[in-house]
C-alpha positions in Angstrom: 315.9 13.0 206.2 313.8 15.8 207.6 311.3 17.6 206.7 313.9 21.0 206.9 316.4 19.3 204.2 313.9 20.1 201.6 314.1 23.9 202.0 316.7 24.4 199.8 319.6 27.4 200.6 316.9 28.5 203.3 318.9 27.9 206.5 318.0 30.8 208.6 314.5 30.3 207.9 314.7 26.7 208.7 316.4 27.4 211.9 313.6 29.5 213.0 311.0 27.3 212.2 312.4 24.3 213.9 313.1 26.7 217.2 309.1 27.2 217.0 308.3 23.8 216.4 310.2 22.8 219.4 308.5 24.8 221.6 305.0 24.1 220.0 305.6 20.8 220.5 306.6 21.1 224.2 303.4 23.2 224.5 301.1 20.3 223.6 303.1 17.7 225.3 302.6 20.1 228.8 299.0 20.4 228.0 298.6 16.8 227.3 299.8 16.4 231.2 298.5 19.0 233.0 301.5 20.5 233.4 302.7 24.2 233.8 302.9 25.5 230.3 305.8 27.4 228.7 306.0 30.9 229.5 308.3 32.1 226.5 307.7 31.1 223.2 309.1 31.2 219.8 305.8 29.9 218.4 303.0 32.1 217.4 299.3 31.3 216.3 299.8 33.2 212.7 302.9 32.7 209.9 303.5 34.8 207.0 305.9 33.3 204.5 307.2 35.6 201.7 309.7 35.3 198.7 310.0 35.8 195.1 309.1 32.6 192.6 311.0 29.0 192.7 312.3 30.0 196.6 310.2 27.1 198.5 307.3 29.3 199.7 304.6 27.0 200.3 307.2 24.2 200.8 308.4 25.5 204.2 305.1 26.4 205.1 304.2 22.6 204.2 307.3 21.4 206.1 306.8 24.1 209.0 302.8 21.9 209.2 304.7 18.6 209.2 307.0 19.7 212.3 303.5 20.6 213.9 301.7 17.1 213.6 304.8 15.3 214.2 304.6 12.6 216.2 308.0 10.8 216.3 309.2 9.2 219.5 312.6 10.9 219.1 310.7 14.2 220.2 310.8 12.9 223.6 314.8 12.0 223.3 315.7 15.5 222.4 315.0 15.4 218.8 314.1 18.1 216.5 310.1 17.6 215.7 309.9 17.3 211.9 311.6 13.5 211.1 310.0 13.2 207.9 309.4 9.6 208.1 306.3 9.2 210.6 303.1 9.4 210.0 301.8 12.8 211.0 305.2 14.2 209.2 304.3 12.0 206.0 300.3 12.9 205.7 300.9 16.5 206.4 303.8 16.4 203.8 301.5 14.6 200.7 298.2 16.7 201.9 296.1 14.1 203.4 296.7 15.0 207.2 292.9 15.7 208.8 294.1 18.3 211.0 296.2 20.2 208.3 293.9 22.1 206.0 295.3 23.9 202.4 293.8 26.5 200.7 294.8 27.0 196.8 293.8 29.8 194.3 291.5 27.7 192.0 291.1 31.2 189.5 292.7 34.4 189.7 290.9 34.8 193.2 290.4 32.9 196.3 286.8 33.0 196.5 284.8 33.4 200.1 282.8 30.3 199.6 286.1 28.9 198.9 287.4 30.2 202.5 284.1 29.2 204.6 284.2 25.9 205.2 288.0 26.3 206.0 287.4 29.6 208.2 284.5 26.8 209.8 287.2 24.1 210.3 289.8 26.5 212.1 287.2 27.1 215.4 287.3 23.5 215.9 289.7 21.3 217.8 292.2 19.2 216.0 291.4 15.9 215.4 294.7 14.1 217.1 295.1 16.3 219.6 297.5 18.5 218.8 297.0 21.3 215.7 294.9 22.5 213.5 297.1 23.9 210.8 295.8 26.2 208.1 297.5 26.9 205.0 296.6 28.9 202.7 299.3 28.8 199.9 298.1 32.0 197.8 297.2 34.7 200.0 298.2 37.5 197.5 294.7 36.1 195.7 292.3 36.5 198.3 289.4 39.1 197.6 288.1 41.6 199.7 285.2 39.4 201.4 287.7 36.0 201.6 290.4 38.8 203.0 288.0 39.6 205.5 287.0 36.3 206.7 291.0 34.9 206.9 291.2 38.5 209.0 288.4 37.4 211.6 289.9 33.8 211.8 293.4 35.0 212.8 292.2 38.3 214.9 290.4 35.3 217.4 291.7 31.7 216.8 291.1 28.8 218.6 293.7 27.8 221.1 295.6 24.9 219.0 295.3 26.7 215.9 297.8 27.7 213.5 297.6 29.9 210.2 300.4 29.7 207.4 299.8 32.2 204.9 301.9 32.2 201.6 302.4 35.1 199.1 305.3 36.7 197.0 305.9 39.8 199.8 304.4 41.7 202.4 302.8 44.2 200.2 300.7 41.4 198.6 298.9 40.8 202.0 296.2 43.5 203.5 298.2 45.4 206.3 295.8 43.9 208.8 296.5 40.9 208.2 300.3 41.1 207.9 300.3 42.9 211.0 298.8 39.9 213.4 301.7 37.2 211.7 305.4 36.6 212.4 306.9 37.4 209.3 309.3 35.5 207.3 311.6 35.9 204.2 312.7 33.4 202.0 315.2 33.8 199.4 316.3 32.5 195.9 318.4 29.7 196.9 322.0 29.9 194.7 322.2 28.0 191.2 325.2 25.6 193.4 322.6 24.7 196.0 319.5 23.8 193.7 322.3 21.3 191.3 323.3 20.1 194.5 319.5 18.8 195.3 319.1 17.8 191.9 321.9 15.4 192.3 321.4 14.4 195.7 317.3 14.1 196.2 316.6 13.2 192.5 320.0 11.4 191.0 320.3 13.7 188.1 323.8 13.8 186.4 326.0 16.6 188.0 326.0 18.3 184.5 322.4 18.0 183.6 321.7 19.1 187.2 324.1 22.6 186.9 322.4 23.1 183.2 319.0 22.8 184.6 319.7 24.8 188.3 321.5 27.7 185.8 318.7 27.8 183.4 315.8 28.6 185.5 318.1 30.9 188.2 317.7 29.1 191.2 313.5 28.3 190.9 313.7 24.9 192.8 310.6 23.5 191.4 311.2 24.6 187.8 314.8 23.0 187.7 313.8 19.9 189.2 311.1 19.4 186.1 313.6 20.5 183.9 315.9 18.1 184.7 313.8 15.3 184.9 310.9 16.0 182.2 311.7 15.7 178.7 308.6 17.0 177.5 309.2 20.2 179.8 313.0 20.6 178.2 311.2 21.1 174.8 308.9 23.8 176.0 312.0 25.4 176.7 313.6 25.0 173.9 310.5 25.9 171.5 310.4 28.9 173.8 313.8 30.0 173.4 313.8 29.7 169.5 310.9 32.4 169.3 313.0 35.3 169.4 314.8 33.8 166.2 311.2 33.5 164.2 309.8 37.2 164.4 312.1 38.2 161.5 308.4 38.7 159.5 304.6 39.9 160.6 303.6 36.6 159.5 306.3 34.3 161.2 305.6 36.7 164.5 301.7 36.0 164.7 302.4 32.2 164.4 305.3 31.6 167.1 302.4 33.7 168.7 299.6 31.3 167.9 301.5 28.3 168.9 302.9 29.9 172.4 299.2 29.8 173.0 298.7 26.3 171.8 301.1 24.9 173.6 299.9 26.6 177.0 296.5 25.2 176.2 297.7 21.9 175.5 300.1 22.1 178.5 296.7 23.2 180.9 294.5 20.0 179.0 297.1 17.9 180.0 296.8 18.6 183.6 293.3 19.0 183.5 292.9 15.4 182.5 295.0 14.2 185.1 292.6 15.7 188.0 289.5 16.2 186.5 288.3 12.7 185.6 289.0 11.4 188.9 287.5 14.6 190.7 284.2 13.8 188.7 283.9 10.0 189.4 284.8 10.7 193.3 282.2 13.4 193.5 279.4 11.0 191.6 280.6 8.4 193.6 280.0 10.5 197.2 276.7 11.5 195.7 275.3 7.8 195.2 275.6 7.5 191.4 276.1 4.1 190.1 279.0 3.4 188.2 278.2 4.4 184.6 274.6 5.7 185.8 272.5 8.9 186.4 272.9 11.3 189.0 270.3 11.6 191.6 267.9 14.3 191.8 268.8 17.2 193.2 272.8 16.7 192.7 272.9 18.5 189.1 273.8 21.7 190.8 276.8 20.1 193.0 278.2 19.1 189.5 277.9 22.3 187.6 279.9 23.9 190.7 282.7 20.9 190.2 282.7 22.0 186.7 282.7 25.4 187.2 285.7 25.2 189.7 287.8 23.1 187.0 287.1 25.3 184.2 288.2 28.4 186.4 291.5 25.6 187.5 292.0 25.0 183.3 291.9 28.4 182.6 294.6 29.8 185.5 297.0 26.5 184.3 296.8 28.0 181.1 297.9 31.7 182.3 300.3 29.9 184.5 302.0 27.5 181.3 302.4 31.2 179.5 303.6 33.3 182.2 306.4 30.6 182.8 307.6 30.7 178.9 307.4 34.5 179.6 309.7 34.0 182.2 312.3 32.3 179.8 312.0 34.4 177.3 312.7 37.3 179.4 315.8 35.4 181.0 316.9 35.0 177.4 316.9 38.9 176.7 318.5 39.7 179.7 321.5 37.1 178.6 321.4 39.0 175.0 321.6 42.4 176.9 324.4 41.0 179.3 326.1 39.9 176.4 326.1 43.7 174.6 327.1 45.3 177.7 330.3 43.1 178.1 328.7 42.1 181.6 330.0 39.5 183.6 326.8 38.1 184.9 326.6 34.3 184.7 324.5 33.6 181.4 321.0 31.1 182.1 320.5 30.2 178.6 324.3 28.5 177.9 322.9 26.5 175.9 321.2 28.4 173.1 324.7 30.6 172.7 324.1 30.9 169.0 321.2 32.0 168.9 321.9 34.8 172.0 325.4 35.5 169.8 323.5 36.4 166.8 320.7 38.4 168.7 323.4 40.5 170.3 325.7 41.3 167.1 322.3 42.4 165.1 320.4 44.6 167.8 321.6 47.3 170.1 321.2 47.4 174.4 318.3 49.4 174.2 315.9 47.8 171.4 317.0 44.5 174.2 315.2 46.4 176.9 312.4 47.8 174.7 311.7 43.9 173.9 312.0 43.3 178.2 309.5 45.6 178.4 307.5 43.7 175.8 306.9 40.7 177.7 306.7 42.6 181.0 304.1 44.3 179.2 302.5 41.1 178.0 302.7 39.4 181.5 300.6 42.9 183.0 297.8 42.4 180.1 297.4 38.6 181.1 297.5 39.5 185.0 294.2 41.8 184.1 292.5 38.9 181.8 293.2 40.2 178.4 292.7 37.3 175.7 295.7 35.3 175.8 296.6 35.6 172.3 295.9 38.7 171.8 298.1 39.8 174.5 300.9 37.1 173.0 300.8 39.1 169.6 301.0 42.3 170.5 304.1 41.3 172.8 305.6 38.8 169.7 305.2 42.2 167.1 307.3 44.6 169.4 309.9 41.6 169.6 310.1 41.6 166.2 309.8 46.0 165.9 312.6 46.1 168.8 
């Protein structure tokens, strides 16, 4: 198994990225022997990855960096760099290669100081000798001053250096950045080829896998945890039975109330799962015995820590809430499909009562006025209104229509 079987429905992409990886590959092995190095090239010193949500944006980034450190002897026989099973492919893959670096929005912005010890990192020579890969998996995020650092970084990089930038489009990305990367386009893969992963990578039940690959429209990630998280297929299905409960004012503000609950509940529970161990590695690194004080001087290191994973909590939370906006907006546009007569595939099959009943009482347009609700809602989150107050305003024009 490569690393290019995980891109799901993203052939031509795949393609092109294993062309590059060939020749980077033959570039390092000709520098490594003082040969004559390749004249043309495929490979380039800056990637720009675009594509809308669930296509495998950071993936084949991720997969592109595993091609780049791979060190399989097959290489040598003819073999497409990227085997998935040795060690540079497998550290790059689960984020622990030193010579492949990944940069992550911690809040709603990539921060400079966030970007300066990586921007440091990408002047130096790679460790094992062959590159130093960058990846900076929400590039839409960086501010002006991180922008500008990223921008100086890939204007002059080091020789064996490699930047992978990752963002929804091109218009996401400032134009002088976009401008100095080879560009490419992924795609939503089709709801056939994400069930077909399902059942093949994961060994979910051909039916469950279609449900799941159907419901979320092709979002790789998103099926795959919907097919094989419980606790995720009741989100969903509390999520789906809110359109149902806004009959009232009263029964509106609490389907409201508990959207938000269980987005803050969804964003503690991942918390806890990183934070704790953060900590105690950081207090460890710092010289604290276990169950002791902190030396002197290190109070400030921890109140950054904190800092970071309260601004981490607080983007999971917009995150849990922007994803049930998601489905309730797919579950709309299968009400409106069904007043139209359409013949677009319905998402939500399985809550056809409830998208029957929604359709025979309401009319196409009140269906897009309520679209435009939690379009609306999603816009007042993106500019950090108060989570629930953006919830109930969106919840009361469901229920006005």
């Amino acid at each position: 198994m490569t690393v290019w079987d995980d891109l799901v429905g993203q052939e031509r992409v795949s393609d092109r990225l294993a062309a590059a990886a060939r020749d980077a590959d033959a570039f390092v092995t000709a520098a490594a022997a003082d040969g004559p190095l390749p004249q043309a090239s495929s490979m380039t010193h800056a990637w720009l990855f675009t594509g809308p949500p669930g296509a495998g944006v950071v993936r084949a980034a991720r997969a592109f960096a595993a091609a780049l450190q791979c060190v399989s002897p097959d290489r040598a026989l003819g073999g497409v760099p990227g085997c998935g099973f040795c060690d540079g492919c497998h550290t790059a893959l689960v984020g622990t290669h030193a010579d492949v670096s990944t940069v992550a929005a911690v809040g709603a912005e990539i921060l400079v100081k966030d970007m300066r010890d990586t921007v440091r990192k990408s002047f130096t020579s790679p460790a094992n000798g062959r590159w130093q890969v960058i990846l900076v998996e929400d590039a839409e995020r960086l501010n002006e001053k991180s922008a500008n650092a990223v921008l100086k970084a890939v204007e002059e990089p080091a020789p064996r250096t490699v930047w992978l930038l990752c963002a929804p489009s091109v218009e996401d990305v400032l134009p002088t950045i976009r401008s100095r990367c080879r560009h490419l386009t992924l795609r939503t893969p089709s709801v056939e080829a994400v069930a077909d992963m399902l059942v093949r990578r994961d060994g979910v039940e051909p039916a469950a896998a279609a449900e799941a690959a159907r419901a979320t429209q092709g979002h790789v990630e998103r099926a795959r945890r919907l097919a094989t998280d419980p606790a995720a297929r009741e989100r969903r299905a509390t999520v789906l039975r809110l359109p149902l409960r806004v009959d009232d004012v009263g029964g509106a503000l609490r389907a409201a109330q508990e959207l938000v609950d269980a987005a803050a509940a969804d964003a503690k529970q991942l918390a806890e799962e990183t934070d704790t161990k953060e900590t105690e590695d950081l207090r460890t690194a710092l010289g604290a015995a276990q169950g002791g004080r902190m030396p002197r001087g290190t109070a400030g290191v921890m109140k950054d820590l904190e800092d970071m994973q309260k601004r981490r909590r607080t983007r999971t939370q917009r995150d849990s809430l922007d994803l049930a906006l998601t489905d309730l907006t797919a579950f709309y546009r299968d009400v409106l499909a069904l007043q139209l007569g359409s013949r677009v595939a319905i998402a939500n099959a399985d809550a056809g009562d409830a998208l029957e009943r929604l359709a025979r009482s309401g009319t196409p347009e009140a269906t897009l006025r309520r679209i435009e609700a939690i379009g609306a809602c999603r816009e007042a989150l993106d500019r950090n209104v108060a989570p629930l107050l953006a919830v109930e305003a969106m919840t009361m024009a469901l229920r006005a229509g």
